[in-house]
C-alpha positions as a Markdown table, in Angstrom:
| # | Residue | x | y | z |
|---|---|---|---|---|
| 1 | Unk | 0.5 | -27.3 | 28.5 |
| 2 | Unk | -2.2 | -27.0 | 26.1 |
| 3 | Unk | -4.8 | -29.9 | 25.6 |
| 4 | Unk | -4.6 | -31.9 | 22.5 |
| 5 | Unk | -4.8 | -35.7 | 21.5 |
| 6 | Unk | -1.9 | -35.0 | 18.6 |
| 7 | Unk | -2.7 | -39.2 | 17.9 |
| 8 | Unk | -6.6 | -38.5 | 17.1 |
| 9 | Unk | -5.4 | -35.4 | 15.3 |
| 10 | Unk | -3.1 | -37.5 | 12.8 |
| 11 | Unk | -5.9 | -40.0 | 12.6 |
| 12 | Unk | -8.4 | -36.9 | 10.9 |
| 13 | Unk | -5.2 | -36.3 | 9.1 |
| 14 | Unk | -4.9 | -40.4 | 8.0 |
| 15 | Unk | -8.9 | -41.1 | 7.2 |
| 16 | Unk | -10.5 | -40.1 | 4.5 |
| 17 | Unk | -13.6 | -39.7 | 6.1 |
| 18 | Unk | -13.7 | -38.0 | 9.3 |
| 19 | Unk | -16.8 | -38.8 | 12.1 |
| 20 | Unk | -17.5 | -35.4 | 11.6 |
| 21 | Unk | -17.6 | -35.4 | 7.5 |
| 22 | Unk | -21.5 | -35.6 | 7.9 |
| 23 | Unk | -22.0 | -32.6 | 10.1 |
| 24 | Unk | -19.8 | -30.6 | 7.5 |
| 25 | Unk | -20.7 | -29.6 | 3.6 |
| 26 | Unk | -16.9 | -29.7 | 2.1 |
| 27 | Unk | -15.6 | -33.2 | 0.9 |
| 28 | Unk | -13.2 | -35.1 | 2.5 |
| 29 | Unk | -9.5 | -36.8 | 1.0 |
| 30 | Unk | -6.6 | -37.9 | 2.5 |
| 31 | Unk | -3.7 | -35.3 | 1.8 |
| 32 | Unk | -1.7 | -37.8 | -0.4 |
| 33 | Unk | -4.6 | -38.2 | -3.1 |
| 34 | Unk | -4.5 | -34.8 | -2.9 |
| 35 | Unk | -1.1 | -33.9 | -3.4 |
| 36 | Unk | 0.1 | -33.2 | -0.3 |
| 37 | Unk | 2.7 | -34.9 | 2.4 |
| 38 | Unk | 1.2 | -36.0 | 5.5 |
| 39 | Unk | 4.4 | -36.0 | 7.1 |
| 40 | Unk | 4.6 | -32.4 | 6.4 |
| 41 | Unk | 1.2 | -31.6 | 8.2 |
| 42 | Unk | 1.9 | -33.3 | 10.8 |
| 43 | Unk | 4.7 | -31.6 | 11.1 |
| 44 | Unk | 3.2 | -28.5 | 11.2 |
| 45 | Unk | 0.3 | -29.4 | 13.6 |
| 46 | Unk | 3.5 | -30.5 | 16.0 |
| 47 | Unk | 5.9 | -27.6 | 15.4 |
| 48 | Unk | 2.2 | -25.1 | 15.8 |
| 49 | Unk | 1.1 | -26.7 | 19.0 |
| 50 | Unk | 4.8 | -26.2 | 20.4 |
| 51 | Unk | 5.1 | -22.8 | 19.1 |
| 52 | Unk | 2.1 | -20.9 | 19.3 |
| 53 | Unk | 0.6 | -20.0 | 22.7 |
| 54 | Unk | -2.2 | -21.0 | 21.8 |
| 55 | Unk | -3.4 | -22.8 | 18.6 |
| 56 | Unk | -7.4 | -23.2 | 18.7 |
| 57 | Unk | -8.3 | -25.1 | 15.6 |
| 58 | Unk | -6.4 | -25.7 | 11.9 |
| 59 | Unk | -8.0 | -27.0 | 8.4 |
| 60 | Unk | -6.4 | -27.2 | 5.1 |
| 61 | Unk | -8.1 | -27.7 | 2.0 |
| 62 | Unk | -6.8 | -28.2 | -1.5 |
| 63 | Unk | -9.0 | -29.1 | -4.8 |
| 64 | Unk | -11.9 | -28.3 | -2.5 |
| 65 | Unk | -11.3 | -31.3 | 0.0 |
| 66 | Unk | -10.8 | -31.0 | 3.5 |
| 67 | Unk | -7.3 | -33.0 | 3.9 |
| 68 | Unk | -6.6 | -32.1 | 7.4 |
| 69 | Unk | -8.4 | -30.8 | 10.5 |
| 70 | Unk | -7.7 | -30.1 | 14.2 |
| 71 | Unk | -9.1 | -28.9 | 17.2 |
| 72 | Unk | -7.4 | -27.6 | 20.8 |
| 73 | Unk | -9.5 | -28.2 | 23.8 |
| 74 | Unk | -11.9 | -26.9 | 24.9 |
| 75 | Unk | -12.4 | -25.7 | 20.6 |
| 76 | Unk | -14.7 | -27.9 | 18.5 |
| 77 | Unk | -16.1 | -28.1 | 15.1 |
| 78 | Unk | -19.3 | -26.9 | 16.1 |
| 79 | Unk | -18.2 | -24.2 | 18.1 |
| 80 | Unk | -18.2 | -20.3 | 16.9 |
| 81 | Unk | -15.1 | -18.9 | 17.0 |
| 82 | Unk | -15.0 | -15.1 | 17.6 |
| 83 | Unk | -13.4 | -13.9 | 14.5 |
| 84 | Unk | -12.3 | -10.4 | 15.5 |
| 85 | Unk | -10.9 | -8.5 | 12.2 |
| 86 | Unk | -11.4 | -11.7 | 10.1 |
| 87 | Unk | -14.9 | -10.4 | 10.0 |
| 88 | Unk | -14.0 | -7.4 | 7.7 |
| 89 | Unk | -13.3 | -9.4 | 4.6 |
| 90 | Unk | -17.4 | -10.7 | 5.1 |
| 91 | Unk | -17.9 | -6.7 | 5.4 |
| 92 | Unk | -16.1 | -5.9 | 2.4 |
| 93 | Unk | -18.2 | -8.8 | 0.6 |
| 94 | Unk | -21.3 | -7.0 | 1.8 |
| 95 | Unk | -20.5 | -3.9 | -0.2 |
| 96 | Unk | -19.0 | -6.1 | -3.3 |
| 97 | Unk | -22.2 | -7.3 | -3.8 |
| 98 | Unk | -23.9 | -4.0 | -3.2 |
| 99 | Unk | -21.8 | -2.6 | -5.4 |
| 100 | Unk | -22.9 | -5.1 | -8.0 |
| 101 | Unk | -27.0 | -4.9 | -7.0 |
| 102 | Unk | -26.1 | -1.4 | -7.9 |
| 103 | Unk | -27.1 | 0.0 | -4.6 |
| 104 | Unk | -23.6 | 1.7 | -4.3 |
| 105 | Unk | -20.6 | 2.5 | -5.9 |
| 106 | Unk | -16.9 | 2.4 | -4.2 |
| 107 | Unk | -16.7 | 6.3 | -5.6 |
| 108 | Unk | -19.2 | 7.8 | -3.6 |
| 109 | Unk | -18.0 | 10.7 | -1.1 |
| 110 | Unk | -18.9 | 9.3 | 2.4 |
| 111 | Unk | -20.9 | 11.6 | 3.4 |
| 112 | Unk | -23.4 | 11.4 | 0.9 |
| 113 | Unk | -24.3 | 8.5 | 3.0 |
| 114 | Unk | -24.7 | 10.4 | 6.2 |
| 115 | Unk | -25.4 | 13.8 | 5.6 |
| 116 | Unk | -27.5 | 14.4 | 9.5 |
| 117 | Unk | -24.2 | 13.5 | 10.9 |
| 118 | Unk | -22.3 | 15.0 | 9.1 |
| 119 | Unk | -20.1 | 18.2 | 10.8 |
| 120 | Unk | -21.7 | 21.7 | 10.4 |
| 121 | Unk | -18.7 | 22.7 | 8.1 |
| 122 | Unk | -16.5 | 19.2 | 7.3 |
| 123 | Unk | -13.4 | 19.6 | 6.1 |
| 124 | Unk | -12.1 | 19.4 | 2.2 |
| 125 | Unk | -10.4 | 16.3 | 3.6 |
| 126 | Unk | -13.8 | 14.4 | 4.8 |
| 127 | Unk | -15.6 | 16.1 | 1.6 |
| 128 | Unk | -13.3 | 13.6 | -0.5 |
| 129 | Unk | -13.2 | 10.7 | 1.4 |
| 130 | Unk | -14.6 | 8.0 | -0.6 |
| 131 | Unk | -16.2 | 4.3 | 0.2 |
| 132 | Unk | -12.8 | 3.4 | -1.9 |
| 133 | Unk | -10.9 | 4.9 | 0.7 |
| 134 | Unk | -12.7 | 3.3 | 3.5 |
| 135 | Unk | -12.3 | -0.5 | 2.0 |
| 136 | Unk | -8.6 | 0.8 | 1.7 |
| 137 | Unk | -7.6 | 2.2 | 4.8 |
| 138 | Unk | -6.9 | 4.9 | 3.4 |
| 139 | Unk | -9.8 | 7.2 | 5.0 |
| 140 | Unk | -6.7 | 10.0 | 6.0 |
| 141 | Unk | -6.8 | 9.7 | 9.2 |
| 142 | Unk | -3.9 | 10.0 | 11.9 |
| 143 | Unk | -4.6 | 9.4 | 15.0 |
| 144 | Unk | -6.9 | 6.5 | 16.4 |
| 145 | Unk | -10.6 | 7.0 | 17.3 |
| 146 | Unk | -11.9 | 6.2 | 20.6 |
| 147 | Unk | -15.4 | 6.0 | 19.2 |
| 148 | Unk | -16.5 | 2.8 | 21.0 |
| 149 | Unk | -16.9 | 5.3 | 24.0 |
| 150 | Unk | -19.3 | 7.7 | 21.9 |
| 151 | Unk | -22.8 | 7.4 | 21.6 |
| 152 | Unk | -23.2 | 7.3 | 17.8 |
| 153 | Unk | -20.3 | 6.2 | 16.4 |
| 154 | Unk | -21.2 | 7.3 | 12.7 |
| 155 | Unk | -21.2 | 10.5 | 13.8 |
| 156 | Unk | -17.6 | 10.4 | 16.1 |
| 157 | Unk | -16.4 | 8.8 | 12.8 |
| 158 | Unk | -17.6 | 12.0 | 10.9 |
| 159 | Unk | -16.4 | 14.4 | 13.5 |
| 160 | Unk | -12.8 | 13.2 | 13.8 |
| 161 | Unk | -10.0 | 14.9 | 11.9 |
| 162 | Unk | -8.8 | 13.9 | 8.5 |
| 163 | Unk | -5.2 | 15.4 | 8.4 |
| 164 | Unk | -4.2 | 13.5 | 5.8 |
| 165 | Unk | -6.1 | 13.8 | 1.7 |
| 166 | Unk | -7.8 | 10.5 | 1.6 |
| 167 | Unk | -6.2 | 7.5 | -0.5 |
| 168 | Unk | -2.7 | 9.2 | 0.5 |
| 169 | Unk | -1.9 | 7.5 | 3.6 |
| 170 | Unk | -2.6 | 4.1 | 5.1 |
| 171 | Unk | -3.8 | 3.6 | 8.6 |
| 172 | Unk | -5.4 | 0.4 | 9.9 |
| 173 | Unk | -8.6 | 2.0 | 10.5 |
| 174 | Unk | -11.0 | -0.6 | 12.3 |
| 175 | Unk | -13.7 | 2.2 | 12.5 |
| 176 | Unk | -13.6 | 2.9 | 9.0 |
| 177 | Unk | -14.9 | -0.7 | 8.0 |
| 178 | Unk | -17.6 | 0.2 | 10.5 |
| 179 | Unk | -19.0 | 2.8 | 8.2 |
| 180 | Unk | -19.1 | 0.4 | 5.7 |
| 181 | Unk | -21.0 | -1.5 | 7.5 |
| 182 | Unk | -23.2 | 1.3 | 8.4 |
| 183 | Unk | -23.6 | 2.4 | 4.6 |
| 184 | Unk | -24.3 | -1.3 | 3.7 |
| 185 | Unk | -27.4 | -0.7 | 5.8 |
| 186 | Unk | -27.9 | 2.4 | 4.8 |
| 187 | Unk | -28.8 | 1.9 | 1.4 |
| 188 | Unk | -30.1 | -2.0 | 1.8 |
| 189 | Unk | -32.3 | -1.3 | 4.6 |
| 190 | Unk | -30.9 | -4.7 | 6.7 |
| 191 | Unk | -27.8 | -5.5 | 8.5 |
| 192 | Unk | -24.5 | -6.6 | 7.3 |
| 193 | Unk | -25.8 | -10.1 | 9.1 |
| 194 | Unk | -29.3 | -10.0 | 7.4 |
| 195 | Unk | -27.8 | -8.5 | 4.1 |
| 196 | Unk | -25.4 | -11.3 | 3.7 |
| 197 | Unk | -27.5 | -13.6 | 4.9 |
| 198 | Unk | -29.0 | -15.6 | 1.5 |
| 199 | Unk | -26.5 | -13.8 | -0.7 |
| 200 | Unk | -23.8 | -15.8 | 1.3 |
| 201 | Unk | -24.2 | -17.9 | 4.5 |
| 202 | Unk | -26.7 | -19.5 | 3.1 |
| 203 | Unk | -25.5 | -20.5 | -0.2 |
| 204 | Unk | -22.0 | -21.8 | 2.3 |
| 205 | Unk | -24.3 | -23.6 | 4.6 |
| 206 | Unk | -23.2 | -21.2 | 7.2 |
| 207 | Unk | -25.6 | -22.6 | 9.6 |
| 208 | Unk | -26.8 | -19.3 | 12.4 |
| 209 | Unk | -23.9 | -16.8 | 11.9 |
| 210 | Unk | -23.9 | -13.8 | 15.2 |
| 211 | Unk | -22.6 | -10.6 | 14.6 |
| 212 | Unk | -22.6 | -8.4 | 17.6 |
| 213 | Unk | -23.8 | -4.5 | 17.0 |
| 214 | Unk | -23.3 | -1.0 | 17.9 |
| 215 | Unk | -25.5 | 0.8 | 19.8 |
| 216 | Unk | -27.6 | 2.1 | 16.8 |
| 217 | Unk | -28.0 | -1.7 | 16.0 |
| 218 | Unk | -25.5 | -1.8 | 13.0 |
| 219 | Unk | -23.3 | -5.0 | 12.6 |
| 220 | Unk | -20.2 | -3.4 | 13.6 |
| 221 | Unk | -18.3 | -4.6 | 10.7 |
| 222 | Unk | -14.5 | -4.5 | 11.7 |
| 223 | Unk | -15.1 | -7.1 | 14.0 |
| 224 | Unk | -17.9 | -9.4 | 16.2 |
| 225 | Unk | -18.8 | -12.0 | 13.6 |
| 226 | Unk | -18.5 | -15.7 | 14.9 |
| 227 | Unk | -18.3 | -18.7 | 12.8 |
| 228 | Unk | -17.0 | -22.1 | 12.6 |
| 229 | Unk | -13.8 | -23.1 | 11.3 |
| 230 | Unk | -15.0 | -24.9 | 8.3 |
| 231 | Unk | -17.0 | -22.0 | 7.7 |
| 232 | Unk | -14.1 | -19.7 | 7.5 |
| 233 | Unk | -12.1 | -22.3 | 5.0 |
| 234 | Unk | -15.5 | -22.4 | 2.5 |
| 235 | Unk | -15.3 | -18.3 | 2.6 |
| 236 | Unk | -11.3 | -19.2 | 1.8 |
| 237 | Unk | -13.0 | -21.4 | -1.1 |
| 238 | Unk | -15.5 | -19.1 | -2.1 |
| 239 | Unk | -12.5 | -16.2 | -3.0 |
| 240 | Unk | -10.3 | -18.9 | -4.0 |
| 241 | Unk | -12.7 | -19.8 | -6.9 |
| 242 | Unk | -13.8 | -16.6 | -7.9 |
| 243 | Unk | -17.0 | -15.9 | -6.5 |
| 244 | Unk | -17.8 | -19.0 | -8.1 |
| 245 | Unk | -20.3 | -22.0 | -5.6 |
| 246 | Unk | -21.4 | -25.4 | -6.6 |
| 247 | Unk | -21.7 | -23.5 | -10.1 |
| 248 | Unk | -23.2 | -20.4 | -9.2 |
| 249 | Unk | -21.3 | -16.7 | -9.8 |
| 250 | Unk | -22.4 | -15.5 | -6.2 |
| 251 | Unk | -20.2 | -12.5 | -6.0 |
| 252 | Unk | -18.8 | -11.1 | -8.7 |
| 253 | Unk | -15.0 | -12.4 | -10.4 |
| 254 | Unk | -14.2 | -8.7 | -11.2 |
| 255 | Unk | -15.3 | -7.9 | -7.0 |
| 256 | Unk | -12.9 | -10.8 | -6.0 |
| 257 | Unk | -10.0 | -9.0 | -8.2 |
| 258 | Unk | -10.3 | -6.1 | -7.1 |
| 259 | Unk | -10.9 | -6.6 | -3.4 |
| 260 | Unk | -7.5 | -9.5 | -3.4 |
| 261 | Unk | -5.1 | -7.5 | -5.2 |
| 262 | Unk | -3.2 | -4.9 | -3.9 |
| 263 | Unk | -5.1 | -1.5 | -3.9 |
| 264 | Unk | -2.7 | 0.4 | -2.1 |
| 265 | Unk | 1.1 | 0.0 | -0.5 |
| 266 | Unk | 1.5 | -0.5 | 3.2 |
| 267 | Unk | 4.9 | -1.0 | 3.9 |
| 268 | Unk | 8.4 | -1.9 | 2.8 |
| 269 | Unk | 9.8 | -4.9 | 4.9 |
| 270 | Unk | 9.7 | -8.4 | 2.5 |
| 271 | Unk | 10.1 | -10.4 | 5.5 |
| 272 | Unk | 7.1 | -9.0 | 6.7 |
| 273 | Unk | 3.2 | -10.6 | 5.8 |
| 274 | Unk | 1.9 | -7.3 | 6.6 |
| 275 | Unk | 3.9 | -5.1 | 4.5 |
| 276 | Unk | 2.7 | -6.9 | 1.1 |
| 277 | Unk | -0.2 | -4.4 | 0.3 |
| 278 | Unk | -3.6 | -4.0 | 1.2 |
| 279 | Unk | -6.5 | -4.6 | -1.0 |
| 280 | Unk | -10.5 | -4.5 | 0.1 |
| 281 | Unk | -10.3 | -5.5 | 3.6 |
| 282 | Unk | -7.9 | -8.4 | 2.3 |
| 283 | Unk | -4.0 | -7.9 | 3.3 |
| 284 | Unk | -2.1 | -9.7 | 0.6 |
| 285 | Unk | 0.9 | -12.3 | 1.9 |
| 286 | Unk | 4.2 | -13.5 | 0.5 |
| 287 | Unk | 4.3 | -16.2 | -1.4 |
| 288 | Unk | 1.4 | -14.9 | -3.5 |
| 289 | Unk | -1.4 | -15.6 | -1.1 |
| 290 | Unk | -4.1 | -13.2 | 0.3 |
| 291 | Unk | -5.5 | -13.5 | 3.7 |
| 292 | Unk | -8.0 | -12.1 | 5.6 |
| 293 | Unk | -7.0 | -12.1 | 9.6 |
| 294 | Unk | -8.3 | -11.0 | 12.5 |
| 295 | Unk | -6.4 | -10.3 | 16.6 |
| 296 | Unk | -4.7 | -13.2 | 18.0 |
| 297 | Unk | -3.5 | -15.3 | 15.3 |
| 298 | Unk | -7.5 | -15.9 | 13.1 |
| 299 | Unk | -6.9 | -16.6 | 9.8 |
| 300 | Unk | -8.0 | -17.1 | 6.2 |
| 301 | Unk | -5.2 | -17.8 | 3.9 |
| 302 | Unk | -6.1 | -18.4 | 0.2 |
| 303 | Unk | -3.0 | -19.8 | -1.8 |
| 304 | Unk | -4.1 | -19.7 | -5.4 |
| 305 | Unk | -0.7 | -21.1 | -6.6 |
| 306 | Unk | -0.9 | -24.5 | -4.5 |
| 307 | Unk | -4.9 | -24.2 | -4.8 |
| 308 | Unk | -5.8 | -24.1 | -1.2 |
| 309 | Unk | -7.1 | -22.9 | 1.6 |
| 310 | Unk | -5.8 | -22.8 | 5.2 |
| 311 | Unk | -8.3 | -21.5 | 7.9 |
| 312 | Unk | -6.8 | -21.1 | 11.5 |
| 313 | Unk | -8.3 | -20.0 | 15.0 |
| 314 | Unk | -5.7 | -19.2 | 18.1 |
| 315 | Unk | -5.0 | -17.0 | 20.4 |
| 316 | Unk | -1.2 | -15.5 | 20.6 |
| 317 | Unk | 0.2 | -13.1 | 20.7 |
| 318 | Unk | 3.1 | -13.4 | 17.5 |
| 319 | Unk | 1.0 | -13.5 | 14.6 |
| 320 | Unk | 3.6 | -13.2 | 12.5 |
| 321 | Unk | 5.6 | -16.3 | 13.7 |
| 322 | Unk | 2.3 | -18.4 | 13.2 |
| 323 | Unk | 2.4 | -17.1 | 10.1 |
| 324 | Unk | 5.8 | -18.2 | 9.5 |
| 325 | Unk | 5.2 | -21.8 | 10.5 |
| 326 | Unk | 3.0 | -22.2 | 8.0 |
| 327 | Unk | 4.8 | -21.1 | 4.7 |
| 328 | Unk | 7.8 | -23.0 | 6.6 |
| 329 | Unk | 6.3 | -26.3 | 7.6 |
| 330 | Unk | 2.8 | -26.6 | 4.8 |
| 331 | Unk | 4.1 | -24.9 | 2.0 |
| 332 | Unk | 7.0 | -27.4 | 1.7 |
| 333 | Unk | 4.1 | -30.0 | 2.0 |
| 334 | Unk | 2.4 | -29.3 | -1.6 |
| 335 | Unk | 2.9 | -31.6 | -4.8 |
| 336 | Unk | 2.3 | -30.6 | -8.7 |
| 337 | Unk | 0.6 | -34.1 | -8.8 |
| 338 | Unk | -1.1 | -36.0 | -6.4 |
| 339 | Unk | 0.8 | -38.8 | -4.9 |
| 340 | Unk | -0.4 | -42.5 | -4.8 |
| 341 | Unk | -0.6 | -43.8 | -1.1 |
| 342 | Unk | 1.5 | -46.4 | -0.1 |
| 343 | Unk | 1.9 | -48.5 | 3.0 |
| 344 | Unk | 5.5 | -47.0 | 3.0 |
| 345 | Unk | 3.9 | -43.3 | 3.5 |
| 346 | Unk | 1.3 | -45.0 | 6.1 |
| 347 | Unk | 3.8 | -46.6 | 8.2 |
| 348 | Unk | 6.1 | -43.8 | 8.2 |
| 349 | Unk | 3.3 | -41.6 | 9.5 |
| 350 | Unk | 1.8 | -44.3 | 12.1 |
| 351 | Unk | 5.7 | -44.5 | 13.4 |
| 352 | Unk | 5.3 | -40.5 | 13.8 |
| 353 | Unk | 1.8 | -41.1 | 15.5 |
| 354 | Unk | 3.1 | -43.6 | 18.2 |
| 355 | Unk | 6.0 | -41.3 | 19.2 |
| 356 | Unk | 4.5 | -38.2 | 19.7 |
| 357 | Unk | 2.0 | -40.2 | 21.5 |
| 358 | Unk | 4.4 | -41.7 | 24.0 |
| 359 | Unk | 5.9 | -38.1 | 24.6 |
| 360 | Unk | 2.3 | -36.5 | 26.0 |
């Protein structure tokens, strides 16, 4: 059974100042000043740790304030979490703000990038592949790359087939963010990591940020970033208000637009979060929320209609279910107005505390 003190949980939940508010840069409330139902997250923290095999570490924020926060032993809120394909949406932010330093722009054919790896005679296909088409997933391939196993992945990239004309035909295409990492450094001269360094960890206070590499020392881009949880939820923020930081335009509005909204169609079922489109590196979600997400179950969700942010680490293996939990169990959980707290709501939620307490 996995490890979790569900009554300390419900107290972060209760206080509005956790002991760990001071290691942390976003504000604390409780959820009721900030319109949302207690009951409701606990709820979900409850129906999550029963349902998903296994739940790492959960925090919502709404009006910028931390209302609730949880961690599964052995997780902590000082300990990385390995974000896998979460760490394309930071990717994608690398080129946004290239794009705006005007070092780039999302219309350049690829290869004008890397013309020494390029194939002795590439195909019309790779001619017109386009940075667009790479922050879309739309690069035209077909079949999946083993380029981990090559010795210069730029150029495996280069040399694989592009059947299909590029921005014609969606493929999840972890390699392709790669190459934007790789034309990031390209024409910046520094790593994703360094790149994004004081353009955006530091203005987060995103305190030591790893990216792992490839073997040609790039950030690889798709995946290999580790952060925090809190640090996930202020990139949640960041998007959530536009680019915008304590008062500073840090990445453009019109970059946030574009790279949130749906660029290209990726499916047809409406039950499904990953059939809603597909923007920059950003999938879009029902309920009009964007996420970025990463292998078993990491998530950003931005929720611009409730304004809020949910940030989630795990490991399972039904992403979609712990998707499901949430618009089931937090959505519900959001007011229009914040509510007042009341000993009625307090004592209700301490009755909830003591029971699940006595059944662990």
């Amino acid at each position: 059974m996995k490890t979790i003190l569900s009554c300390f949980v419900a107290f972060l939940i209760l206080t509005s100042h956790t002991l760990f508010a001071q290691q942390t840069s976003l504000p604390r409330a409780t959820p009721e000043s900030q319109g949302v139902s207690s009951e409701a997250i606990l709820d979900y923290i409850q129906t999550a740790d029963r349902e998903v095999n296994s739940m790492h570490s959960f925090m919502l924020v709404r009006h910028g304030k931390v209302v609730a926060e949880a961690w599964w032993q052995p997780e902590s809120p000082e300990k990385p979490h390995i974000l896998w394909s979460l760490s394309k949406s930071f990717t994608s932010t690398a080129v946004g703000l290239a794009v705006a330093e005007g070092k780039l722009s999302i219309d350049d054919p690829v290869l004008k990038f890397f013309p020494e790896d390029a194939p002795e005679a590439p195909s019309t296909n790779l001619k017109a592949m386009r940075v667009r088409d790479l922050l879309t997933m739309n690069a035209g391939h077909q079949d999946e790359l083993n380029w981990r196993e090559q010795a210069d992945w730029a150029k495996a990239f280069l040399a694989h087939p592009v059947p299909h004309k590029p921005g014609t035909h969606f493929r999840y295409n972890t390699p392709a963010t790669y190459m934007l990492s790789a034309i990031v450094q390209k024409v910046t001269g520094e790593t994703v990591l360094d790149y994004l360094t004081p353009r955006l960890f530091e203005p987060l206070d995103i305190e030591k940020p790893v990216w792992e590499t490839s073997p040609q020392g790039i950030s690889i881009g798709g995946y290999g970033l580790y952060l925090k949880t809190e640090d996930i939820a202020k990139f949640g923020q960041l998007y959530l208000q536009k680019g915008n930081w304590n008062g500073k335009q840090i990445l453009p509005k019109s970059w946030v637009d574009m790279a949130t909204s749906k660029q290209v169609s990726n499916g047809s079922n409406p039950e499904s979060d990953w059939d809603q489109g597909y923007g920059f590196q950003f999938w879009r979600c029902r309920h009009g929320a964007f996420r970025g997400d990463g292998k078993d179950g990491q998530f950003c969700i931005v929720l611009p209609e409730q304004d809020a942010v949910i940030a989630i680490t795990a490991h399972t293996g039904n992403m979609q279910a712990e998707l499901n939990i949430v618009w089931n169990k937090l959505l519900p959980a959001f007011h229009n107005d914040p509510l007042a707290e009341n000993a009625s709501d307090q004592a209700k939620l301490q009755a909830a505390i003591a029971e699940l307490k006595a059944s662990r």
